[in-house]
C-alpha positions as a LaTeX table, in Angstrom:
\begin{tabular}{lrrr}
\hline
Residue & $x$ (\AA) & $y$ (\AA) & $z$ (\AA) \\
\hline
Unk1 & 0.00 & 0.00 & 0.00 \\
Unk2 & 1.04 & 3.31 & $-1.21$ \\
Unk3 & $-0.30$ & 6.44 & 0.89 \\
Unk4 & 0.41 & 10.16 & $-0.28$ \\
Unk5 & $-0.05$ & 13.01 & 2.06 \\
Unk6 & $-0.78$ & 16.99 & 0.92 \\
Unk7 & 0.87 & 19.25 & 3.53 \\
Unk8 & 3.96 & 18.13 & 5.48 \\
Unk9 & 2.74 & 20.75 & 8.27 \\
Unk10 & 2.59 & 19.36 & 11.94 \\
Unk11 & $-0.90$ & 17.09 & 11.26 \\
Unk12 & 1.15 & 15.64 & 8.03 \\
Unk13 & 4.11 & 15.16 & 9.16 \\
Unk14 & 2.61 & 13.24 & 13.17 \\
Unk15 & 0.75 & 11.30 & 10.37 \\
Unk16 & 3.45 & 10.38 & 8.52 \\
Unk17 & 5.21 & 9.21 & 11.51 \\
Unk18 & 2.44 & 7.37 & 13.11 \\
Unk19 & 1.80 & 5.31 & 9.31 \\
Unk20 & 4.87 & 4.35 & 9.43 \\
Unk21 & 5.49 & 3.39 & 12.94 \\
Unk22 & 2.25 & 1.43 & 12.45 \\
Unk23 & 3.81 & $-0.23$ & 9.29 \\
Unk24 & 0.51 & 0.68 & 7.48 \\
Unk25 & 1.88 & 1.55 & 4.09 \\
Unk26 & 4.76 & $-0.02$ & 1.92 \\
Unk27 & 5.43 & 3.70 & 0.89 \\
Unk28 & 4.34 & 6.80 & 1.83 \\
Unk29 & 5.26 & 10.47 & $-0.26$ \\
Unk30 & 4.98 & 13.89 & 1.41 \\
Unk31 & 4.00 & 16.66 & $-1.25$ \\
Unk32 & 4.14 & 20.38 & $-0.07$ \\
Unk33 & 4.35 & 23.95 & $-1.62$ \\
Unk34 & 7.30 & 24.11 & 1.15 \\
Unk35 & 9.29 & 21.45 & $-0.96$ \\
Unk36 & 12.70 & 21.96 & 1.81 \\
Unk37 & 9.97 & 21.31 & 4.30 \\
Unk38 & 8.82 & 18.34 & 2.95 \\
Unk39 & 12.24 & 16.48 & 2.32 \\
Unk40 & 13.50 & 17.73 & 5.85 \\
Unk41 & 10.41 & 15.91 & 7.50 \\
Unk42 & 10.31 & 12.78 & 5.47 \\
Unk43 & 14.04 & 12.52 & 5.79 \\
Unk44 & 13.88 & 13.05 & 9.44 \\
Unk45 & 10.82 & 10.19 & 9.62 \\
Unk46 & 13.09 & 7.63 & 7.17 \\
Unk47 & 15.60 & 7.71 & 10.19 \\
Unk48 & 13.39 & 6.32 & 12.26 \\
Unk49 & 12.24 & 3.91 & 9.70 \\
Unk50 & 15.04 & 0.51 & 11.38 \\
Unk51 & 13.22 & 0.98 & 14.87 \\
Unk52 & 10.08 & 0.73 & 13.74 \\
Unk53 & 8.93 & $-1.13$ & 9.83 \\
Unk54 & 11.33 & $-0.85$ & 6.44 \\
Unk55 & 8.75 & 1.28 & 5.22 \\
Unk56 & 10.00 & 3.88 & 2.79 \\
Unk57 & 9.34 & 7.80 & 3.47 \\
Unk58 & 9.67 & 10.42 & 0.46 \\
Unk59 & 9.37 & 14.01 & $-0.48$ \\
Unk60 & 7.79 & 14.54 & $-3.90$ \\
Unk61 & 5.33 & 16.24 & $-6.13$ \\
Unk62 & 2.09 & 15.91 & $-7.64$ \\
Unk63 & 3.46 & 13.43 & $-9.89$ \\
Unk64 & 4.57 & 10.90 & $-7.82$ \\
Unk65 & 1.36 & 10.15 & $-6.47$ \\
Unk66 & $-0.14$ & 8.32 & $-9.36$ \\
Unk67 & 0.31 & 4.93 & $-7.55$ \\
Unk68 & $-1.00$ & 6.15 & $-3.94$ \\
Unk69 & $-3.94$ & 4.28 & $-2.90$ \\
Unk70 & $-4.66$ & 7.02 & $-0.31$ \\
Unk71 & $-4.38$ & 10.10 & $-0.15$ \\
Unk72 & $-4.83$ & 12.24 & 3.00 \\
Unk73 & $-5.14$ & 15.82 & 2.21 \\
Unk74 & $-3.89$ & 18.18 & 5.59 \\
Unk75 & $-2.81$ & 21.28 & 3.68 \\
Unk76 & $-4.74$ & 24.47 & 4.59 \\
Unk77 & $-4.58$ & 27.16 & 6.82 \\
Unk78 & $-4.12$ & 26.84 & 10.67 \\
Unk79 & $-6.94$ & 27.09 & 12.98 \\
Unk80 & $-5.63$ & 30.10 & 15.57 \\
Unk81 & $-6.25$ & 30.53 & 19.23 \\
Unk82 & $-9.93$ & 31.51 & 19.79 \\
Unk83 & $-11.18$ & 30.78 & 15.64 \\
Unk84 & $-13.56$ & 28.44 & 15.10 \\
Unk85 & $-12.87$ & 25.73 & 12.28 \\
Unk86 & $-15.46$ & 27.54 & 10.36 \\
Unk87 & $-13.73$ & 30.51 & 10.28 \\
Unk88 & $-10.85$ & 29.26 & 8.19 \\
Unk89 & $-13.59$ & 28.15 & 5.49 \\
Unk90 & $-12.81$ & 30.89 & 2.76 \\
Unk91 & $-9.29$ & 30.55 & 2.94 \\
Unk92 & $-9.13$ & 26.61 & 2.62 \\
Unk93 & $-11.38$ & 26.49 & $-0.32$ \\
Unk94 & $-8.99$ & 28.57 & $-2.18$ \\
Unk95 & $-6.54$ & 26.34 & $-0.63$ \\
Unk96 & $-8.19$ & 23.51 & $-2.08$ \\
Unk97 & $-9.47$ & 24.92 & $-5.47$ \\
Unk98 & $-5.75$ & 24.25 & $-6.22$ \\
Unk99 & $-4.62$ & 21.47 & $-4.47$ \\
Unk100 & $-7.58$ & 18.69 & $-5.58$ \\
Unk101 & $-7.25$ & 19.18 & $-9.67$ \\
Unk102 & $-3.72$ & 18.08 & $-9.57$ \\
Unk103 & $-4.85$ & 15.23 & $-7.46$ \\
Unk104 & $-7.38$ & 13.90 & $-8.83$ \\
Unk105 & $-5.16$ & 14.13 & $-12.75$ \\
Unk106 & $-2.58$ & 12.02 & $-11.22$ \\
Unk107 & $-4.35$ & 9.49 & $-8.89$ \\
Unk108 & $-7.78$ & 9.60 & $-10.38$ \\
Unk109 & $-8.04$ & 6.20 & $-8.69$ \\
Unk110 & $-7.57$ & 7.25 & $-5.52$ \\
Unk111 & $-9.42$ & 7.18 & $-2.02$ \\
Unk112 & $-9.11$ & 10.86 & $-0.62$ \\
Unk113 & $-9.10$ & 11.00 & 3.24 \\
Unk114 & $-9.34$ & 14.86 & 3.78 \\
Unk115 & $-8.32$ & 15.96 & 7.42 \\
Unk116 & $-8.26$ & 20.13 & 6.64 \\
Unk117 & $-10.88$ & 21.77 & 8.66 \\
Unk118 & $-13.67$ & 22.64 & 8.99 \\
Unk119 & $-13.28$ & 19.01 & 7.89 \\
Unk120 & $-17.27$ & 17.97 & 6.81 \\
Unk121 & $-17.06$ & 21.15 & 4.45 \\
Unk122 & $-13.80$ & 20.55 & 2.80 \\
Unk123 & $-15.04$ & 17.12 & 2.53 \\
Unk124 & $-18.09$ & 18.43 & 0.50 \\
Unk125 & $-15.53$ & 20.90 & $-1.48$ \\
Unk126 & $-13.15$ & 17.71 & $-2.26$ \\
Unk127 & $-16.33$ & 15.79 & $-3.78$ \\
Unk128 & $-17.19$ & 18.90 & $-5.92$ \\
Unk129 & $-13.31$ & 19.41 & $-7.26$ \\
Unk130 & $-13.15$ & 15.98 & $-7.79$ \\
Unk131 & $-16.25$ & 14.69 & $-9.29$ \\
Unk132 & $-14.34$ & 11.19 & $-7.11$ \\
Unk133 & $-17.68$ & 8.72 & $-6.03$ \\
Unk134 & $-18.64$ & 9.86 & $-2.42$ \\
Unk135 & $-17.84$ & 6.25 & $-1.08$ \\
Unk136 & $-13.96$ & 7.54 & $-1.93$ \\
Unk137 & $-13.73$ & 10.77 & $-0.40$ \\
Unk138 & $-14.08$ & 10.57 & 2.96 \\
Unk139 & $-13.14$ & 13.04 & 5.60 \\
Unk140 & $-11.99$ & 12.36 & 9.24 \\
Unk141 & $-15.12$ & 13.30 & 10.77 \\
Unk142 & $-15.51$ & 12.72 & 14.61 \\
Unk143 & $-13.02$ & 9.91 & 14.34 \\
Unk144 & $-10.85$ & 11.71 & 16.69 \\
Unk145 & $-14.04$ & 13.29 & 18.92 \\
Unk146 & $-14.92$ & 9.62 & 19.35 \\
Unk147 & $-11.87$ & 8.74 & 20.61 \\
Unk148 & $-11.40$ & 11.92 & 23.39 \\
Unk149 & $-15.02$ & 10.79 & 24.32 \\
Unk150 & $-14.05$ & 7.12 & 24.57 \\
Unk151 & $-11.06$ & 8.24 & 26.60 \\
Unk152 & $-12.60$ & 10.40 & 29.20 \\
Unk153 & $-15.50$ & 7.69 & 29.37 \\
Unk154 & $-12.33$ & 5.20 & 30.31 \\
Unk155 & $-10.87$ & 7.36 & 32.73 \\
Unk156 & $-13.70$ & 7.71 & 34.68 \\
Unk157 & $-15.44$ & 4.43 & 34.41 \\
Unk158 & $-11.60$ & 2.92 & 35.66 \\
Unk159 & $-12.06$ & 1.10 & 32.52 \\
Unk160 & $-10.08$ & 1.10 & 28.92 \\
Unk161 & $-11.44$ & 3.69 & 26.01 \\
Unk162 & $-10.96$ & 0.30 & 23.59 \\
Unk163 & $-14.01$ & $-1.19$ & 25.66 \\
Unk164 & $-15.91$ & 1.63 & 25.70 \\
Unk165 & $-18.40$ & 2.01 & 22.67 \\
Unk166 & $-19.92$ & 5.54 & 22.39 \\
Unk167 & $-19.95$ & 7.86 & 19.59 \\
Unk168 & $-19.50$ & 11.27 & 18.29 \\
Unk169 & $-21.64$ & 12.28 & 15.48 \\
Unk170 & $-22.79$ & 15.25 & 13.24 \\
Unk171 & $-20.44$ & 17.75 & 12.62 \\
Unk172 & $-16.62$ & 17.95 & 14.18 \\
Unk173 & $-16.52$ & 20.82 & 15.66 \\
Unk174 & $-19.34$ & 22.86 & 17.87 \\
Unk175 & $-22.24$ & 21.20 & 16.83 \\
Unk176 & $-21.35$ & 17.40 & 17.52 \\
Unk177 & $-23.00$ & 15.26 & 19.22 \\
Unk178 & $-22.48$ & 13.15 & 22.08 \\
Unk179 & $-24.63$ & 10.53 & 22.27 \\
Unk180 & $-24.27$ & 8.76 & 25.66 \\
Unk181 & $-28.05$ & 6.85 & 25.36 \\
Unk182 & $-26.78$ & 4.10 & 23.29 \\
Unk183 & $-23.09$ & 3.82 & 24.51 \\
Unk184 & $-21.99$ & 0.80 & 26.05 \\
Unk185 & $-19.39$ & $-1.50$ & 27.55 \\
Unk186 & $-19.73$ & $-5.34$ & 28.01 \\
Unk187 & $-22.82$ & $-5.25$ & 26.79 \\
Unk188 & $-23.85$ & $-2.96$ & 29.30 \\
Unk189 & $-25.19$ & 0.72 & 28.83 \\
Unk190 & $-23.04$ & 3.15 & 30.31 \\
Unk191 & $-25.40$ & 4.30 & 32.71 \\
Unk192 & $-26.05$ & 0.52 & 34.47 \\
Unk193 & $-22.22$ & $-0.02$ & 34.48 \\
Unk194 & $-21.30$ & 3.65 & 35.71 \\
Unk195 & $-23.98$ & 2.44 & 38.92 \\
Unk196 & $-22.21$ & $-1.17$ & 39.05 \\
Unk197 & $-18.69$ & 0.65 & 39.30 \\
Unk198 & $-19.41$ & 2.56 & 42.14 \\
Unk199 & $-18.95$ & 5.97 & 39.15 \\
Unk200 & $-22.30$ & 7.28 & 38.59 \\
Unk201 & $-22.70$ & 9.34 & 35.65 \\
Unk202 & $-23.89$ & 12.73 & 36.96 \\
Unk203 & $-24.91$ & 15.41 & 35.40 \\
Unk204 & $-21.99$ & 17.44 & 36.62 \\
Unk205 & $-19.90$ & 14.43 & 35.23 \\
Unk206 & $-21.65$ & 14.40 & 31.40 \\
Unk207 & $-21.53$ & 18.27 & 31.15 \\
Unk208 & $-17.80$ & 17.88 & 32.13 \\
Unk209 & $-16.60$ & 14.95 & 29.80 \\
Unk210 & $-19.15$ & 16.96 & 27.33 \\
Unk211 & $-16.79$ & 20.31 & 27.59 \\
Unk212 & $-13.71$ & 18.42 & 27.48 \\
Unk213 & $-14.43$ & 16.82 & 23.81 \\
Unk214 & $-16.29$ & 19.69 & 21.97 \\
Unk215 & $-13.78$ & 22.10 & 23.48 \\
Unk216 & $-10.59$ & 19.56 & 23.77 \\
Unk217 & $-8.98$ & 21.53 & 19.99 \\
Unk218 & $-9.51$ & 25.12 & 21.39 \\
Unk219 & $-7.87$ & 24.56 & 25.04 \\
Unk220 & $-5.79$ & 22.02 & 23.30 \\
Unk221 & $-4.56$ & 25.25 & 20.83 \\
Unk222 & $-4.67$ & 27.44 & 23.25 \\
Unk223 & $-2.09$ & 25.73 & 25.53 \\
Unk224 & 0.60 & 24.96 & 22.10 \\
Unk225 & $-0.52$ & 26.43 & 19.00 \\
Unk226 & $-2.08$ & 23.26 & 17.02 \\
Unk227 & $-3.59$ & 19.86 & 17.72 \\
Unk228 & $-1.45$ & 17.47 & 15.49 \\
Unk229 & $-1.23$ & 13.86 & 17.37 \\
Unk230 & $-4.91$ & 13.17 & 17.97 \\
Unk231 & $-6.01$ & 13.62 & 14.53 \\
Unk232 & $-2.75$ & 11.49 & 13.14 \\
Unk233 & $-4.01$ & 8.58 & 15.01 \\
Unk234 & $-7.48$ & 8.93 & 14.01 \\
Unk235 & $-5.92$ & 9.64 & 10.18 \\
Unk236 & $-3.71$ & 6.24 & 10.76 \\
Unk237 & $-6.87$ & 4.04 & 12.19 \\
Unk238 & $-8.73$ & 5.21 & 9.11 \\
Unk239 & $-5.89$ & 4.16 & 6.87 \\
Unk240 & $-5.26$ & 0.89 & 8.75 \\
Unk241 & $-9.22$ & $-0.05$ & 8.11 \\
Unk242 & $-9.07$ & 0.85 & 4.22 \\
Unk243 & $-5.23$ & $-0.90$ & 3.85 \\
Unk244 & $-6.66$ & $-4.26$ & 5.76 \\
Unk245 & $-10.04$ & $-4.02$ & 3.68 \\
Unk246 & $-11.53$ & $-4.34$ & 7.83 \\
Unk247 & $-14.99$ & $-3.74$ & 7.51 \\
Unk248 & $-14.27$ & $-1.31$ & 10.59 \\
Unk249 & $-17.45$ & 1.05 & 11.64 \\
Unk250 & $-15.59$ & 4.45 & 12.30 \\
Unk251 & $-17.83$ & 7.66 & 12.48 \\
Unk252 & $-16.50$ & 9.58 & 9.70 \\
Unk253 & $-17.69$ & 12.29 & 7.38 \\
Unk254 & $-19.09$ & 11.47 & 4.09 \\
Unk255 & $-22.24$ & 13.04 & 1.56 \\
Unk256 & $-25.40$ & 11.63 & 3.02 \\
Unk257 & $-28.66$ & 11.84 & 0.74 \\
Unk258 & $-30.22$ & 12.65 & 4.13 \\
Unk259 & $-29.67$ & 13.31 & 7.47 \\
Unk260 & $-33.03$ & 14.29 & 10.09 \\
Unk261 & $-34.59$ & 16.18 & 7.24 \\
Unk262 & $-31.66$ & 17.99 & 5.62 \\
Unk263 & $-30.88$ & 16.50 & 2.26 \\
Unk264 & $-27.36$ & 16.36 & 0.67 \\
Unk265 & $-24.75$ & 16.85 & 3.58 \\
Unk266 & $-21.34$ & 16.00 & 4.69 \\
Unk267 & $-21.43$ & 14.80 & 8.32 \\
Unk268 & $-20.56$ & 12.10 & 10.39 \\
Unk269 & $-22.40$ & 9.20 & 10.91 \\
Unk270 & $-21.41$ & 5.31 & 11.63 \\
Unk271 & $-19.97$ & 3.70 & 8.63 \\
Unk272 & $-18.31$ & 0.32 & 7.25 \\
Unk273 & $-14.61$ & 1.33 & 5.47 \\
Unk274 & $-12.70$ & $-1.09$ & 3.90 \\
Unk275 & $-10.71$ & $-1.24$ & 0.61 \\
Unk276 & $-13.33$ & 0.06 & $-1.67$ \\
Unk277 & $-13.35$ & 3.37 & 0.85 \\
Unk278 & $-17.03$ & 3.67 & 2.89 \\
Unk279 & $-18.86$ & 0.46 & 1.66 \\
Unk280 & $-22.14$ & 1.24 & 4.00 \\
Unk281 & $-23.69$ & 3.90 & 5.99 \\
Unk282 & $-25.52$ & 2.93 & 9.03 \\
Unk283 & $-27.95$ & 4.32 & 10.80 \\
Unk284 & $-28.01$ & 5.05 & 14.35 \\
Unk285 & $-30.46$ & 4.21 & 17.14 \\
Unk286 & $-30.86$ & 8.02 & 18.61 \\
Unk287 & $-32.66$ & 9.22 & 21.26 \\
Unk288 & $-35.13$ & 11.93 & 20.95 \\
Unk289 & $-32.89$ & 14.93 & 21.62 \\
Unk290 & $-29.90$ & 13.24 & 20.10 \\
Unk291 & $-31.87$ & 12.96 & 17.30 \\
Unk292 & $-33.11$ & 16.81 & 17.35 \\
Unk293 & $-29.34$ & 17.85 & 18.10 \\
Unk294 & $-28.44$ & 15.86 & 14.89 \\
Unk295 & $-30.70$ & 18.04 & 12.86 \\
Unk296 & $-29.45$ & 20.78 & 14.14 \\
Unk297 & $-25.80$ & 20.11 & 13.52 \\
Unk298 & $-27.06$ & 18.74 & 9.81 \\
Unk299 & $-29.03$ & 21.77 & 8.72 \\
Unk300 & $-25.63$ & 24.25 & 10.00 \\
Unk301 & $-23.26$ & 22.33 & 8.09 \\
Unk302 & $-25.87$ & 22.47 & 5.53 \\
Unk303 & $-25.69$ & 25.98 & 5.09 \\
Unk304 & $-21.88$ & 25.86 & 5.31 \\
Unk305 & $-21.64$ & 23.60 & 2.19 \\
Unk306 & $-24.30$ & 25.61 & 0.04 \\
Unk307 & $-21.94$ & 28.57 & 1.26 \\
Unk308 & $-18.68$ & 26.64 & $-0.06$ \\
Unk309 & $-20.51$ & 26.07 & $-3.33$ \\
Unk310 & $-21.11$ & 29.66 & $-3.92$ \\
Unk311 & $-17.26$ & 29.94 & $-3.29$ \\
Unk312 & $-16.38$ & 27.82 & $-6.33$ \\
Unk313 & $-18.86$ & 28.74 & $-8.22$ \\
\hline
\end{tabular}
């Protein structure tokens, strides 16, 4: 397996690192405008390459992506202390209007895995530019929401985030939503096992872990500029799913027909990736507010896309 990654910024270059410590591509070819700044990090990865798998890390261009079975897009603009991932909208479009032509002319078979936020809009501007099938453009989503959710569910449960199954959906960033009715562990709902482990789930308790994952990229920005090893992880699970054809359900972002009403819409929602990129969407069992806070994260990111469209237009 052949990955290539746009941007050898921070988020590139952790994910570069972490695909190759994971051994989960033969190859993998960095491609930035900063050309010095993508042979410096790929060099500085190779190094590392006899500790970990003989994978092979390179700098390159456009060109040398035409036998990449991925390709995870992380160029863009930063996301600065106190901006919202919406707010960098207008500049990553123009960002992208550039970046996904020469692409999709060299890899035109290609899976794109966009990580460049707001990440469900440049997912919708990525199927536009590309005119790819929607089951091969796939953004991150709440991959990485699902895991800080998992993780503080762990940590205060005194049990591991890998047990733990509850998911992020909607829209990463400020909309998302938690949904802690149909999360489980052992078979159990959280609720009965947070009562049988002596850690009741209070309300103090939800609106905490709750603040910790919506907010966890601001304070996390706030505290050292940029939020780069989460999101490689999530990148590298995503990658590890599609390279091992897994069948693995991972809430990522994708065009859905529908979502609570709103009709043609990149969000996340649970689906099955494997080698042929998203096979199946599935479709969660939501409470009623859940539900309601689903259709209200769908119909913003709604507007968002309609507002990207008018950007390329």
């Amino acid at each position: 397996m052949q990955i290539g990654i746009i941007g050898a910024g921070s988020v590139g270059a952790a994910t570069a690192f972490a695909l190759m410590m994971h051994g989960v591509a033969r190859k993998i070819t960095l491609v930035d405008i900063n050309s010095q700044r993508a042979f410096a990090e790929a060099a500085d990865i190779a190094h590392a390459a006899p500790f970990a798998y003989a994978n092979k890390v390179k700098s390159g261009t456009y060109a040398d992506l035409k036998c990449c079975e991925i390709i995870i897009i992380t160029a863009g603009a930063n996301q600065k202390q106190g901006e919202s991932r919406t707010d960098l909208l207008e500049r990553n479009v123009k960002i992208f209007a550039e970046i996904i032509p020469q692409v999709v002319k060299y890899a035109p078979n290609s899976i794109l895995l966009v990580a460049t936020n707001p990440v469900d809009v440049m997912t919708y501007v990525t199927l536009k530019l590309s005119n790819l099938p929607q089951s091969r453009v796939i953004g991150s989503g709440t991959v990485l929401d699902t895991a800080r959710f998992r993780t503080d569910l762990g940590y205060h449960l005194g049990v591991s985030p890998k047990s733990i199954h509850a998911n992020v959906l909607g829209e990463h960033g400020d909309s998302e939503v938690l949904c802690w009715d149909g999360g489980d562990a052992g078979t159990i709902p959280l609720k009965e096992l947070a009562a049988a482990l002596g850690c009741p789930i209070t309300a103090e308790i939800k609106a905490k872990i709750d603040d910790d994952v919506r907010n966890a990229a601001y304070k996390i920005i706030a505290g050292k500029g940029a939020t780069f090893y989460g999101i490689a992880g999530a990148l590298t699970r995503i990658c590890q799913a599609v390279t091992t054809n897994e069948y693995a359900i991972l809430t990522v972002s994708s065009l859905h027909a529908e979502v609570e009403g709103v009709k043609d819409v990149c969000l996340s929602l649970p689906c099955v990736v494997g080698k042929r990129g998203i096979h199946s969407v599935l479709q969660p069992n939501l409470s009623s507010d859940e539900a309601q806070k689903l259709a209200l994260s769908a119909a913003k990111l709604k507007e968002l896309c309609l507002t990207a469209e008018q950007m390329l237009a």
